[in-house]
mmCIF file of the N, C-alpha and C atoms, coordinates in Angstrom:
data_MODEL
# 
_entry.id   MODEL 
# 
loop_
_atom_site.group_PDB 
_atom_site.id 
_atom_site.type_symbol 
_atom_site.label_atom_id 
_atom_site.label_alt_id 
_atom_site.label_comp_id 
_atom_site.label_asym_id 
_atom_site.label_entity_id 
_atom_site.label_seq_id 
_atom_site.pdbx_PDB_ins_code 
_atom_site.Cartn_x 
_atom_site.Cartn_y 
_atom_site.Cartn_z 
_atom_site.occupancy 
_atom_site.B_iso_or_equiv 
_atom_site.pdbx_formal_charge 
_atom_site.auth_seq_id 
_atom_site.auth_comp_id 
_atom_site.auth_asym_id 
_atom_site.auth_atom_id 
_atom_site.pdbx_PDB_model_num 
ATOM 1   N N  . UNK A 1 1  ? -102.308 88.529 -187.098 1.00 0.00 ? 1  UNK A N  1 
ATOM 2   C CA . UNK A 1 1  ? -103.095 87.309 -187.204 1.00 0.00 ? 1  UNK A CA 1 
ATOM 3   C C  . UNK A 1 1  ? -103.770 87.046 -185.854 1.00 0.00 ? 1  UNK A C  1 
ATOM 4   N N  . UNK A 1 2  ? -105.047 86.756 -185.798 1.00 0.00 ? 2  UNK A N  1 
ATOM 5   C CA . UNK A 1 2  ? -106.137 86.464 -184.512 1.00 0.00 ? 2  UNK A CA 1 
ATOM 6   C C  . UNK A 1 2  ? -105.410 85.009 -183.730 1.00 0.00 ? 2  UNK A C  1 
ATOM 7   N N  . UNK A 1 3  ? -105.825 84.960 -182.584 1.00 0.00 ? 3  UNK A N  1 
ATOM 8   C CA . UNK A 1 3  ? -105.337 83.812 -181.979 1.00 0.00 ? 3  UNK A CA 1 
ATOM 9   C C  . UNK A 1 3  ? -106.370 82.799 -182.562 1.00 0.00 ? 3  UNK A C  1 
ATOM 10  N N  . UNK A 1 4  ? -106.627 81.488 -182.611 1.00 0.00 ? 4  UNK A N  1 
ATOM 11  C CA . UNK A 1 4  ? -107.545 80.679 -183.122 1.00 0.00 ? 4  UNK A CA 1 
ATOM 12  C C  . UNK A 1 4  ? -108.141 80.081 -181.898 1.00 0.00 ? 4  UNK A C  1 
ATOM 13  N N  . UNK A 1 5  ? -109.568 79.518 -182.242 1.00 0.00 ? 5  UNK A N  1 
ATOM 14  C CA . UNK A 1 5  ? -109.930 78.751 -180.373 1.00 0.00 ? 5  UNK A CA 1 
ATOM 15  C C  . UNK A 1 5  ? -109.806 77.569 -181.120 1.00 0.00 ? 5  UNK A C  1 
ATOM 16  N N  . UNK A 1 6  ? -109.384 77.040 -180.089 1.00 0.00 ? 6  UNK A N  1 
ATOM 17  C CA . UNK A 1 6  ? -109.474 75.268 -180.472 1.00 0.00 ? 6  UNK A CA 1 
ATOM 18  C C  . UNK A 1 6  ? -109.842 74.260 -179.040 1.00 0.00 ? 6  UNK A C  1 
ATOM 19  N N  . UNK A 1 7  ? -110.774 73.278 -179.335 1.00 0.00 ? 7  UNK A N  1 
ATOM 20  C CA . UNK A 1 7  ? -110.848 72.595 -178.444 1.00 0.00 ? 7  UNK A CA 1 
ATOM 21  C C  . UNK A 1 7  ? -109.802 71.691 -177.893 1.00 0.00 ? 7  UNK A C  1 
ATOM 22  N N  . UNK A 1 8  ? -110.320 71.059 -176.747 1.00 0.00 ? 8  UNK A N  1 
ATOM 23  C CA . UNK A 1 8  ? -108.996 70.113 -176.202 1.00 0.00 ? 8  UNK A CA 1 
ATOM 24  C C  . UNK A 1 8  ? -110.483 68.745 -175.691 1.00 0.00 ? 8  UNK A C  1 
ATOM 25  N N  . UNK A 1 9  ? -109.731 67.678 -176.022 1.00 0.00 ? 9  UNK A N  1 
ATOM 26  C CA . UNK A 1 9  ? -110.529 66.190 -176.005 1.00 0.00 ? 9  UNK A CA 1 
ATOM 27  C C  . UNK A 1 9  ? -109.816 65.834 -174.899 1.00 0.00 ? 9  UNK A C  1 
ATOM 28  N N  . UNK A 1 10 ? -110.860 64.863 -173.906 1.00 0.00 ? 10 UNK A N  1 
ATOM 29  C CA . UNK A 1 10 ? -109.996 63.714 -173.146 1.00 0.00 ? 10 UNK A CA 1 
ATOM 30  C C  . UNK A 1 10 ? -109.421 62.653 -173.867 1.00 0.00 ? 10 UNK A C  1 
ATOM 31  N N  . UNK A 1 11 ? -108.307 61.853 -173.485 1.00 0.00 ? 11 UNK A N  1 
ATOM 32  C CA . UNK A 1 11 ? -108.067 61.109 -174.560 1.00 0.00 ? 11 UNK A CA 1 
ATOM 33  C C  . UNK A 1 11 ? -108.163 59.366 -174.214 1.00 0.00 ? 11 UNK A C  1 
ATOM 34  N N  . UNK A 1 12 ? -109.234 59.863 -172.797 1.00 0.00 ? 12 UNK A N  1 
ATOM 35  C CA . UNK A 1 12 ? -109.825 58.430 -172.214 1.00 0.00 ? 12 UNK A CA 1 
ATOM 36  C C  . UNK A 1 12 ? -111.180 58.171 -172.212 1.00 0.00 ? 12 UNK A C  1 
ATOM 37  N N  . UNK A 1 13 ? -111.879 59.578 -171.918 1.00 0.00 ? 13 UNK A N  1 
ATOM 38  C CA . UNK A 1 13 ? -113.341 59.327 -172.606 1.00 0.00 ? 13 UNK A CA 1 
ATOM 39  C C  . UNK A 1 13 ? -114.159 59.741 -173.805 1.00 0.00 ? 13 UNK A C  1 
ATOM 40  N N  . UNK A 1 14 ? -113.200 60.920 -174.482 1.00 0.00 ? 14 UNK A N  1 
ATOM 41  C CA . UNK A 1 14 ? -113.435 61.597 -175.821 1.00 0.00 ? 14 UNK A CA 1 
ATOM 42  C C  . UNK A 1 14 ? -114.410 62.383 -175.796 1.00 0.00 ? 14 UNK A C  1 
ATOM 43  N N  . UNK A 1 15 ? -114.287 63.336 -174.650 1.00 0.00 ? 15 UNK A N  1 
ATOM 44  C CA . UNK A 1 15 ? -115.263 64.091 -173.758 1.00 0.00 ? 15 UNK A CA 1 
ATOM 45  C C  . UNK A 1 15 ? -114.344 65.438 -174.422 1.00 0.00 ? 15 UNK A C  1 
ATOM 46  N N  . UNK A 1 16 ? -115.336 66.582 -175.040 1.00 0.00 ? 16 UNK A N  1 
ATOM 47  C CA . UNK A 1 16 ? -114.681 67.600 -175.529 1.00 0.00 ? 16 UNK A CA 1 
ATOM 48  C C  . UNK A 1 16 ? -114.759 68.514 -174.021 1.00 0.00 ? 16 UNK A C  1 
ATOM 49  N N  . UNK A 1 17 ? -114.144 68.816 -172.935 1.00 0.00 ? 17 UNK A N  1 
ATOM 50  C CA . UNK A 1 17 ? -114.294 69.483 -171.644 1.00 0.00 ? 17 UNK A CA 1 
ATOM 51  C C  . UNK A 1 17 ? -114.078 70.663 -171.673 1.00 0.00 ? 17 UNK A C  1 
ATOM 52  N N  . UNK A 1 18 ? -112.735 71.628 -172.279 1.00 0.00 ? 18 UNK A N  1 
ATOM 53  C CA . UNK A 1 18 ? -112.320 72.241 -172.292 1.00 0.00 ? 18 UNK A CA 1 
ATOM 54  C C  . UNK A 1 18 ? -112.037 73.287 -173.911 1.00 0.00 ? 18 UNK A C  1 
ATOM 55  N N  . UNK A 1 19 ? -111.581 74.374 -173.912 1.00 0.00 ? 19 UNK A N  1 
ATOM 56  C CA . UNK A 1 19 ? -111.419 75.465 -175.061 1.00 0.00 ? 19 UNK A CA 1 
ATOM 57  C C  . UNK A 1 19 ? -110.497 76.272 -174.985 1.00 0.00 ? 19 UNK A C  1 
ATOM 58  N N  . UNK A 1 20 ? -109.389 76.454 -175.551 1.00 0.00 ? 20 UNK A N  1 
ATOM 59  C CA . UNK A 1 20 ? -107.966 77.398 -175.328 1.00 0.00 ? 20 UNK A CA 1 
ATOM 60  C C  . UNK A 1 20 ? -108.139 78.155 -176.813 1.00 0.00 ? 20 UNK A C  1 
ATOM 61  N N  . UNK A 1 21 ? -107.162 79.300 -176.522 1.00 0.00 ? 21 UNK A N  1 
ATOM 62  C CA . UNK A 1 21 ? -106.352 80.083 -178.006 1.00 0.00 ? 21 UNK A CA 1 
ATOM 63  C C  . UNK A 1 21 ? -105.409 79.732 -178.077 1.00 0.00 ? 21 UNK A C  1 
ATOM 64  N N  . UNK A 1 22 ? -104.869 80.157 -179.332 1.00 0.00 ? 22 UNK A N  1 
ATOM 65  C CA . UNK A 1 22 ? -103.639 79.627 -179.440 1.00 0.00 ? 22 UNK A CA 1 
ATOM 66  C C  . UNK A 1 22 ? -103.198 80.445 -181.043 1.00 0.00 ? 22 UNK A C  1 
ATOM 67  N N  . UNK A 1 23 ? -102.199 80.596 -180.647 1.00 0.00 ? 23 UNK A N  1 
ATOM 68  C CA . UNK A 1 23 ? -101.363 82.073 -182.071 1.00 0.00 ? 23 UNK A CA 1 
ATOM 69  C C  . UNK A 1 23 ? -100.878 80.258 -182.912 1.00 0.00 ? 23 UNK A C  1 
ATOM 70  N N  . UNK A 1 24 ? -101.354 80.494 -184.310 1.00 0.00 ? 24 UNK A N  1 
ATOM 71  C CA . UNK A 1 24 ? -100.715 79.168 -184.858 1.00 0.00 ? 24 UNK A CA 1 
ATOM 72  C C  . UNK A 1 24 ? -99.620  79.593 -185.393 1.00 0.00 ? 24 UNK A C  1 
ATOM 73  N N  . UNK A 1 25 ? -99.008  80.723 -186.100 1.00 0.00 ? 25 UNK A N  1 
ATOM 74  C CA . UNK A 1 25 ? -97.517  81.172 -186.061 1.00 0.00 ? 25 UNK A CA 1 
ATOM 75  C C  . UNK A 1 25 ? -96.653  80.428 -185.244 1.00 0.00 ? 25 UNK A C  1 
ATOM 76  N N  . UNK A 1 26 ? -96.643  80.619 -183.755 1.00 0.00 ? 26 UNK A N  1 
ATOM 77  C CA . UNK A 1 26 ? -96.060  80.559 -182.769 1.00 0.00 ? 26 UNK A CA 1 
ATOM 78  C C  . UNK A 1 26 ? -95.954  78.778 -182.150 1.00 0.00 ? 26 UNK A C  1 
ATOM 79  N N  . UNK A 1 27 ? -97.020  77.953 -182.489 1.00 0.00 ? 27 UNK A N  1 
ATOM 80  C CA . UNK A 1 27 ? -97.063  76.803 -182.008 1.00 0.00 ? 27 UNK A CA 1 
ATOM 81  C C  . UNK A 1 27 ? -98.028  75.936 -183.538 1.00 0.00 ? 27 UNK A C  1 
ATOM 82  N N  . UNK A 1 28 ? -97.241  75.750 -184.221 1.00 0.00 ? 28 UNK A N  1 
ATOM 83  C CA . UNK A 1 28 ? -97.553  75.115 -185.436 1.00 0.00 ? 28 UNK A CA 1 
ATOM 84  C C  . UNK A 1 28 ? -98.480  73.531 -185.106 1.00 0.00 ? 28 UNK A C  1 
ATOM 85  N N  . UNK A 1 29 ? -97.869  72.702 -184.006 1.00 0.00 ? 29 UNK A N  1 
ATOM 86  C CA . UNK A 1 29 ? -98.314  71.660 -184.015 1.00 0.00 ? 29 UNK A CA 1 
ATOM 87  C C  . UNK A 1 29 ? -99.343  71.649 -182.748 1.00 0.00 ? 29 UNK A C  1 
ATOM 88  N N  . UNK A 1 30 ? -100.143 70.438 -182.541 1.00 0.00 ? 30 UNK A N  1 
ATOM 89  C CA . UNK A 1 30 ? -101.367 70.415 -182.035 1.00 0.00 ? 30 UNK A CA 1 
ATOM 90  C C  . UNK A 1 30 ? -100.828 70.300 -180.027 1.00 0.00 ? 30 UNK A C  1 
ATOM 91  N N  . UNK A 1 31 ? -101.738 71.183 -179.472 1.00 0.00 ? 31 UNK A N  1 
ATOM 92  C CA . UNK A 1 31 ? -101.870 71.306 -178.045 1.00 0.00 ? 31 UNK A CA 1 
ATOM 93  C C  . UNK A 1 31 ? -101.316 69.685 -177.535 1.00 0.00 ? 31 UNK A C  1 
ATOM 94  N N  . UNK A 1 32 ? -100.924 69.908 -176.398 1.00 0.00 ? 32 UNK A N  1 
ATOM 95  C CA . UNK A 1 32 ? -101.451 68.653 -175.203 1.00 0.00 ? 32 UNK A CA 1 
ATOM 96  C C  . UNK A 1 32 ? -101.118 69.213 -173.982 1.00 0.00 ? 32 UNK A C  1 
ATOM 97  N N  . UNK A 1 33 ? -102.182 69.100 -173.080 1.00 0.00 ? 33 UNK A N  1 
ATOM 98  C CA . UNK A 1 33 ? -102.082 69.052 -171.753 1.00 0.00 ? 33 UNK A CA 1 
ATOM 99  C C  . UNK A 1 33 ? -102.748 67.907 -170.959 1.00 0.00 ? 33 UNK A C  1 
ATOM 100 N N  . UNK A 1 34 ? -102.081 68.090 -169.417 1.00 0.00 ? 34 UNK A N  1 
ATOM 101 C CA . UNK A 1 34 ? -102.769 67.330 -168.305 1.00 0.00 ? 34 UNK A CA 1 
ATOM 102 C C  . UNK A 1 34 ? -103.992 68.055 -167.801 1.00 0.00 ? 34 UNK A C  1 
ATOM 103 N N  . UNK A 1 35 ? -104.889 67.589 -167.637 1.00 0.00 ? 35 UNK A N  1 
ATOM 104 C CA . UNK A 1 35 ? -106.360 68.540 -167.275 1.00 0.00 ? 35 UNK A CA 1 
ATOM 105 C C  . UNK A 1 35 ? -106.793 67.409 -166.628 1.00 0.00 ? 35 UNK A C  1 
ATOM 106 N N  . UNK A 1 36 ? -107.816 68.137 -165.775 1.00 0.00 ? 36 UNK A N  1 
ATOM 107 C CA . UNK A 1 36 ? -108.630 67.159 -164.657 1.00 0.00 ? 36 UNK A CA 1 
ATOM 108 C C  . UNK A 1 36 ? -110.040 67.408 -165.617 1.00 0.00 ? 36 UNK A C  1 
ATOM 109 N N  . UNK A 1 37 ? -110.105 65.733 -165.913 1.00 0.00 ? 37 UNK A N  1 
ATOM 110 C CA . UNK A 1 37 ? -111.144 65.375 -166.513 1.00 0.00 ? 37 UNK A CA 1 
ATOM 111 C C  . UNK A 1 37 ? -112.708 65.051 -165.271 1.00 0.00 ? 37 UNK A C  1 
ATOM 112 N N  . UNK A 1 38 ? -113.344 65.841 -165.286 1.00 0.00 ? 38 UNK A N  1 
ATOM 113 C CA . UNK A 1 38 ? -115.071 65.888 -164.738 1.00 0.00 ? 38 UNK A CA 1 
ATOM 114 C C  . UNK A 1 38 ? -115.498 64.552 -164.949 1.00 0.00 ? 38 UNK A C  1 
ATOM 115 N N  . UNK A 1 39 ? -115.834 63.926 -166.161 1.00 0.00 ? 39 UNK A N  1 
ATOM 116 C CA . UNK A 1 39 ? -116.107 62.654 -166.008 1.00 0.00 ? 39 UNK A CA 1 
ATOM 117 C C  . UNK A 1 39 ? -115.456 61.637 -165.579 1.00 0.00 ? 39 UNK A C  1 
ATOM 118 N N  . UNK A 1 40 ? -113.856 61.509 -165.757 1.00 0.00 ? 40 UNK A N  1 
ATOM 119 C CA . UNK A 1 40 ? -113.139 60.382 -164.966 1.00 0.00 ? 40 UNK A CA 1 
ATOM 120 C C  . UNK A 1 40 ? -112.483 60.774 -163.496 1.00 0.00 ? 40 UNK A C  1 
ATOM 121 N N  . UNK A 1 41 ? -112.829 61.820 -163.625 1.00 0.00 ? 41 UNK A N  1 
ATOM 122 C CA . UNK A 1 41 ? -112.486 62.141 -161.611 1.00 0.00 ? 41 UNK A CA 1 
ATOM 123 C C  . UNK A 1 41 ? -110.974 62.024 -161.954 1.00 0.00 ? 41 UNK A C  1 
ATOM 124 N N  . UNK A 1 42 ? -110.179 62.430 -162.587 1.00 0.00 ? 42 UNK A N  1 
ATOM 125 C CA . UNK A 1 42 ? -108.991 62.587 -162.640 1.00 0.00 ? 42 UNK A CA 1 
ATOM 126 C C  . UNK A 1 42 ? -107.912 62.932 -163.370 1.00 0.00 ? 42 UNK A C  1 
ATOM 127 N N  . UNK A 1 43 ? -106.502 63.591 -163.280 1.00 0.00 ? 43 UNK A N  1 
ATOM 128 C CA . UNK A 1 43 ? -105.927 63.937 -164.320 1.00 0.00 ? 43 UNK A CA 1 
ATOM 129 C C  . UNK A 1 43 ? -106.072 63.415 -165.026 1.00 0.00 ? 43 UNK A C  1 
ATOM 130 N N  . UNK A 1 44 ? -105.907 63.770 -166.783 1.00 0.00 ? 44 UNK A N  1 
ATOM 131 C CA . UNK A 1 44 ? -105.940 62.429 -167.967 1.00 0.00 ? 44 UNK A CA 1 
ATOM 132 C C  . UNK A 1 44 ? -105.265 63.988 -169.175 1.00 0.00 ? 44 UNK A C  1 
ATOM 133 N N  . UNK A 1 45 ? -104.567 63.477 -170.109 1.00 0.00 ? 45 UNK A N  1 
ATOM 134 C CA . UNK A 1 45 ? -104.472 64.185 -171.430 1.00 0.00 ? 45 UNK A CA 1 
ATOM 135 C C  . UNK A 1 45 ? -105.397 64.349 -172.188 1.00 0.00 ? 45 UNK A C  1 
ATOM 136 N N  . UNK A 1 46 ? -105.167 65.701 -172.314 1.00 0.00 ? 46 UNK A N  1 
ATOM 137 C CA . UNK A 1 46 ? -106.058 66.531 -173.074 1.00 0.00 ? 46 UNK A CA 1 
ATOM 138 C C  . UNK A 1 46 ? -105.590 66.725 -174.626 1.00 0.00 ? 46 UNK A C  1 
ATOM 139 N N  . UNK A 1 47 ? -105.824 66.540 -175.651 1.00 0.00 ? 47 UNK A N  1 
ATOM 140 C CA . UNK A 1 47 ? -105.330 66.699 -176.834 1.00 0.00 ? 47 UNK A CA 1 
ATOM 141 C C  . UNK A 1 47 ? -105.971 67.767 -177.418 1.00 0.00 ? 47 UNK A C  1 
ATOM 142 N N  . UNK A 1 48 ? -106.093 68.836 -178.563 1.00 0.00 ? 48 UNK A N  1 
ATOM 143 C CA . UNK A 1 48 ? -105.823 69.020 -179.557 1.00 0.00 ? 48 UNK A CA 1 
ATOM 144 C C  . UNK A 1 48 ? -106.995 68.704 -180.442 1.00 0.00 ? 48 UNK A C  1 
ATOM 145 N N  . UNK A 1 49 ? -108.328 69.049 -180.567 1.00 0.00 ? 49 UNK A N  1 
ATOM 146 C CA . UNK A 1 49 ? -109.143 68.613 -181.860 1.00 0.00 ? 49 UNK A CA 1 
ATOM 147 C C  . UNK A 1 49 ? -109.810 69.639 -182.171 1.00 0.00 ? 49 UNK A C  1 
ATOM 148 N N  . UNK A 1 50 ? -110.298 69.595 -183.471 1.00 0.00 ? 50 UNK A N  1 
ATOM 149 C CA . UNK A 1 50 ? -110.784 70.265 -184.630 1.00 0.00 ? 50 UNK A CA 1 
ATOM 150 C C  . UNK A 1 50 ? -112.532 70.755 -184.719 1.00 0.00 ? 50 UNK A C  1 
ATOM 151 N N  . UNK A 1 51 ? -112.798 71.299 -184.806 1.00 0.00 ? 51 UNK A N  1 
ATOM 152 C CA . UNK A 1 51 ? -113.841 72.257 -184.471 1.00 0.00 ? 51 UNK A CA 1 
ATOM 153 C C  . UNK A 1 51 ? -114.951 71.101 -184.802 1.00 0.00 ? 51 UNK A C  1 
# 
């Protein structure tokens, strides 16, 4: 099975910034990371959204 791309959202300005893979076998439920958001000049969570 292919890895899938999925985006990642800020979850303060709803700024799509970033793009990861990810094996969905292996991690069934949706991403989150800390990422340095470009528009707010600072760490913020990154979630998980749908093409």
């Amino acid at each position: 099975m292919p890895r899938e791309i999925v985006i990642l959202e800020c979850t303060e300005c709803k700024r799509r910034n970033y793009t990861t893979k990810k094996e969905k076998r292996n991690t069934p439920g949706r991403l989150e990371f800390s990422k340095y958001c470009k528009f707010e000049r600072k760490h913020t969570l990154h979630k998980e959204r749908s093409k």
